[in-house]
C-alpha positions, 0 to 999 in steps of 0.5 A: 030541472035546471036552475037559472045557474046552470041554464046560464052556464050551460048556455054561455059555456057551450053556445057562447064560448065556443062561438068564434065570432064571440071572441075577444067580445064584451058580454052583455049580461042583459042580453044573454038574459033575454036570450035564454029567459033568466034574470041577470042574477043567474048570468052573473053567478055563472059568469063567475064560475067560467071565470073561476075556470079561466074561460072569461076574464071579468073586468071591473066597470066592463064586464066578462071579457071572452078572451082569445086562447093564446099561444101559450094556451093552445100550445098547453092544450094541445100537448094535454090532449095529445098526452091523453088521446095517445095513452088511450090509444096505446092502452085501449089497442094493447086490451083489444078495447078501442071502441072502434064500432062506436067511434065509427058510427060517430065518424059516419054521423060526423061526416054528415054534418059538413056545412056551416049550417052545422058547424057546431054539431059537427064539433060536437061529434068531433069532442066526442070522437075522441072522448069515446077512445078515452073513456075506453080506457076505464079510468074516471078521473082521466075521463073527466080531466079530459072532459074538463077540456070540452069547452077549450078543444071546442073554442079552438076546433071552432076557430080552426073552422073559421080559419081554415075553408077545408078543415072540416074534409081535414079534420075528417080524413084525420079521424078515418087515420086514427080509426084505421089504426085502431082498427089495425091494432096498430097503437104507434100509427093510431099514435102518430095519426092522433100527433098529426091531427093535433098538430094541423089544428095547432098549426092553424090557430098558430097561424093567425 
């Protein structure tokens, strides 16, 4: 059973953070609280934790501040993911292990999602997308480096979607590419499509 931590953490770091509209917003303590049913004790040790993490910035007299990701930050983000996804798919491809059955199922259930009813579903399939590929490889610490990324990746996928009205039929058509490449056992056209992908969403969050 989770505790009152952990239920504020997971709450505030999956449903909070990731929502673009909460960005560059003050948080109510007292509100979050209410929401979720704890006491502000739990919300606030969970706030030091994200902020430990550098997912929010707490301000003396103001409380936790979510921060817009910056240029620097979305730059840095998106260079570790594509240093991850692009070994992944170059070590899984030379094993003949890419999880190709697996990460399609996942695309087919991602493409269902379409809509801004499900918005945060949908990136939800999408982190898990690419998690699939990288825990193919076998190594643990790289798997939870990577997820260690979740909660970023899906602030920025999030924004991306907010940003852009056709990104979700992008953001589609980009996956099938990496599928197809992997499928192919072609590594430097699964590489290049990963490239590509990671680059259109740092394009848009570059753009606003």
């Amino acid at each position: 059973m989770q505790s009152g931590r952990e239920k504020a953490y997971a709450y505030l770091k999956d449903s909070v953070l990731t929502d673009p509209e909460m960005q560059d917003r003050f948080l109510s303590e007292q509100e979050i609280a209410d929401r979720i049913g704890v006491s502000r004790t739990p919300i606030r040790e969970a706030l030091l934790l994200l902020a430990a993490e550098d997912l929010v910035r707490l301000v003396p007299k103001r409380g936790a501040h979510i921060a817009p990701l910056s240029g620097r930050e979305i730059g840095e983000l998106m260079e570790m993911r594509g240093l991850i996804e692009r070994f992944a798919a170059e070590r899984t491809t030379d094993r003949g292990t890419a999880p190709v059955e697996e990460m399609a199922e996942i695309l087919a259930e991602q493409n269902a999602l379409r809509g801004e009813d499900t918005v945060k579903d949908f990136l939800a399939a999408d982190h898990r997308f690419h998690a699939t590929l990288v825990a193919a490889v076998g190594n643990s610490l790289m798997s939870r480096q990577y997820d260690a990324l979740r909660s970023r990746q899906i602030r920025a996928g999030g924004c991306a979607l907010h940003r852009s009205g056709n990104r979700q039929d992008e953001a589609l058509a980009e996956h099938r590419k990496i599928l197809d490449g992997l499928v192919a056992g072609d590594a430097a056209a699964a590489c290049a499509a990963i490239d590509s992908h990671i680059q259109a969403t740092r394009r848009i969050l570059l753009a606003a």
